[in-house]
C-alpha positions as CSV (number, residue, x, y, z in Angstrom):
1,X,26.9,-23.6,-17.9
2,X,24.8,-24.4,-20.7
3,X,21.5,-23.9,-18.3
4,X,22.9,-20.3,-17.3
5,X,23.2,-19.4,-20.7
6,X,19.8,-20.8,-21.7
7,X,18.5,-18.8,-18.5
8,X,20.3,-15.9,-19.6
9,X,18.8,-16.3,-23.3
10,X,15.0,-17.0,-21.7
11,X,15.2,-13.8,-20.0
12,X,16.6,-11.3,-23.0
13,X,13.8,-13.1,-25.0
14,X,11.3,-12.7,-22.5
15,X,12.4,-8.7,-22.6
16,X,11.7,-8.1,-26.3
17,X,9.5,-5.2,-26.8
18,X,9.5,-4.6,-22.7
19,X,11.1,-1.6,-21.2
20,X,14.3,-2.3,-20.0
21,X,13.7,-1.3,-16.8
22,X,10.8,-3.6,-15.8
23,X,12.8,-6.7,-18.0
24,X,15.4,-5.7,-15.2
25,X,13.1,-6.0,-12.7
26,X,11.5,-9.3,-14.1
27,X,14.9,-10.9,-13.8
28,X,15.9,-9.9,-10.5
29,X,13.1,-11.1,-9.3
30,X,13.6,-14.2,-11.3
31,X,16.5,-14.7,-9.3
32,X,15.8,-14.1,-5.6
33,X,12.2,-15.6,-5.9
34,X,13.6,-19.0,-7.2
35,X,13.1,-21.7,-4.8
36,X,16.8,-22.2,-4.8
37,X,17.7,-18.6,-3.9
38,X,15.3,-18.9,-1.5
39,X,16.6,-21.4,0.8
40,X,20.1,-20.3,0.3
41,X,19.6,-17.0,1.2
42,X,17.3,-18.1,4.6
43,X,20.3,-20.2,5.2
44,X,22.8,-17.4,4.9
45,X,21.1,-15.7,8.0
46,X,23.4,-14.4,10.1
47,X,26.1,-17.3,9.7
48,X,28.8,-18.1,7.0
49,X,28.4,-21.7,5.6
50,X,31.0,-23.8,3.6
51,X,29.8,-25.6,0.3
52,X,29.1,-28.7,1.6
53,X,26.9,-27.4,4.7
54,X,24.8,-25.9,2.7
55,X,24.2,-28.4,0.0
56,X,24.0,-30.8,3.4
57,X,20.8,-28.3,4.4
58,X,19.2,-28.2,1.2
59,X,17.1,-31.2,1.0
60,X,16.7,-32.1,-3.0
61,X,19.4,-29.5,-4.9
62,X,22.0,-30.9,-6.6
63,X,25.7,-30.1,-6.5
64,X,25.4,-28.3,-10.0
65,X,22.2,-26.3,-9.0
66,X,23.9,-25.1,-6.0
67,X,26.8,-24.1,-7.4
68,X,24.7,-22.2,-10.2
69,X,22.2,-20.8,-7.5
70,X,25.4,-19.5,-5.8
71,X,27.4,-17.9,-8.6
72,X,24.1,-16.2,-9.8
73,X,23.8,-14.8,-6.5
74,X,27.2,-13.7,-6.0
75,X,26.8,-12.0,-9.7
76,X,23.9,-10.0,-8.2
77,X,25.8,-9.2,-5.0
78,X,23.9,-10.8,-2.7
79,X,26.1,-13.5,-1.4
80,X,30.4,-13.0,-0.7
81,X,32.4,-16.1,-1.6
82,X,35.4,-16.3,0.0
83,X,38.2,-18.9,-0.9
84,X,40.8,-20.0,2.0
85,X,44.1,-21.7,0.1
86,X,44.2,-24.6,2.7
87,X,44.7,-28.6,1.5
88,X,41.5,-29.8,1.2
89,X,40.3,-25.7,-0.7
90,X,37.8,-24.3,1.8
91,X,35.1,-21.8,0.4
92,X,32.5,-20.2,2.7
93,X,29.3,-18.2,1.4
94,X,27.8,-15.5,3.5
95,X,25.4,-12.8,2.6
96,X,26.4,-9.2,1.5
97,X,24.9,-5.9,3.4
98,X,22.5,-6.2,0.3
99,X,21.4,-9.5,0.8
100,X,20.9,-9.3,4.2
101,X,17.9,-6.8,3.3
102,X,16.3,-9.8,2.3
103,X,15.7,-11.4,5.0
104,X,12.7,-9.0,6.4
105,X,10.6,-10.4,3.0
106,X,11.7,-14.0,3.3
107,X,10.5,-13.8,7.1
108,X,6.9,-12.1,5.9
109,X,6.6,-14.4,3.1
110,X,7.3,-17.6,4.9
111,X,5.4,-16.4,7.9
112,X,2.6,-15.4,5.2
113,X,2.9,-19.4,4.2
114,X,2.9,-20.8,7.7
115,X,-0.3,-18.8,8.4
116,X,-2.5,-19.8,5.5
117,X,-1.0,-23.3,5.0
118,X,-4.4,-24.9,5.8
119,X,-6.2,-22.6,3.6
120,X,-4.0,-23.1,0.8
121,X,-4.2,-26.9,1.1
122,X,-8.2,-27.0,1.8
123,X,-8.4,-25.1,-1.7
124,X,-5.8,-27.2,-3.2
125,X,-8.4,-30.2,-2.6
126,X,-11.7,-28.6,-3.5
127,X,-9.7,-27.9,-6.5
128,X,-8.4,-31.5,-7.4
129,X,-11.9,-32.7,-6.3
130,X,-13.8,-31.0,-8.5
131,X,-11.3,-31.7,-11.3
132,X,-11.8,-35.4,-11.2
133,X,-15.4,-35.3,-11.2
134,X,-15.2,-32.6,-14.4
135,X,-12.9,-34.7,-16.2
136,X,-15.7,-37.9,-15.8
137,X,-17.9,-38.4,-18.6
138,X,-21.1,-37.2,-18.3
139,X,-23.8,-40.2,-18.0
């Protein structure tokens, strides 16, 4: 909770002096453009997961990161949790009509990534080449 709150402080700080409209704007797209919201929302594609499958999916979040990622995006109303009273609790996450409008950017974006991968990694090492020969002393 305490890194929700600290996220929540973050962004009214960042807001000072900002119209409140685009600090509205800034957050939401604080939220869906997060790395975390990202993959959970791909996920959520056309299928209902449980807890577990998706934390299963997601290769490096944490239980507490998921469970934040998901609350924030249920706050939004992008993703329905719904809560089955069964022994062990079952609680399955799928995507709200809103939500779902997602999907058409996520799909561009990664397509986007897929495309210019090679590009992006080819400047990634001109970069980090000329870096280590500007951080040499000059003889």
């Amino acid at each position: 909770m305490a890194d929700m709150e600290e996220h929540s402080a973050t962004a009214s700080d960042a807001c000072t002096g900002v119209d409140r409209q685009d600090c509205e704007v800034r957050q939401i797209l604080d939220r869906v453009a997060d790395k975390w919201s990202l993959l959970v929302i791909a996920l959520l594609d056309e299928q209902t997961l449980r807890f577990t499958e998706l934390r299963r999916k997601i290769d490096g979040i944490s239980q507490r990161m998921l469970t934040v990622t998901l609350r924030q995006l249920e706050r939004d109303g992008l993703v329905e949790r719904t809560v089955y009273a069964v022994v062990p609790p079952r609680v399955d996450y799928t995507l709200t009509p809103l939500g779902a409008t997602l999907h058409d950017p996520i799909r561009a974006l990664v397509a986007w990534t897929e495309a210019h991968q090679n590009e992006i990694a080819a400047a990634r090492a001109a970069y980090d080449a000329r870096e280590a020969t500007e951080g040499l002393p000059q003889a």
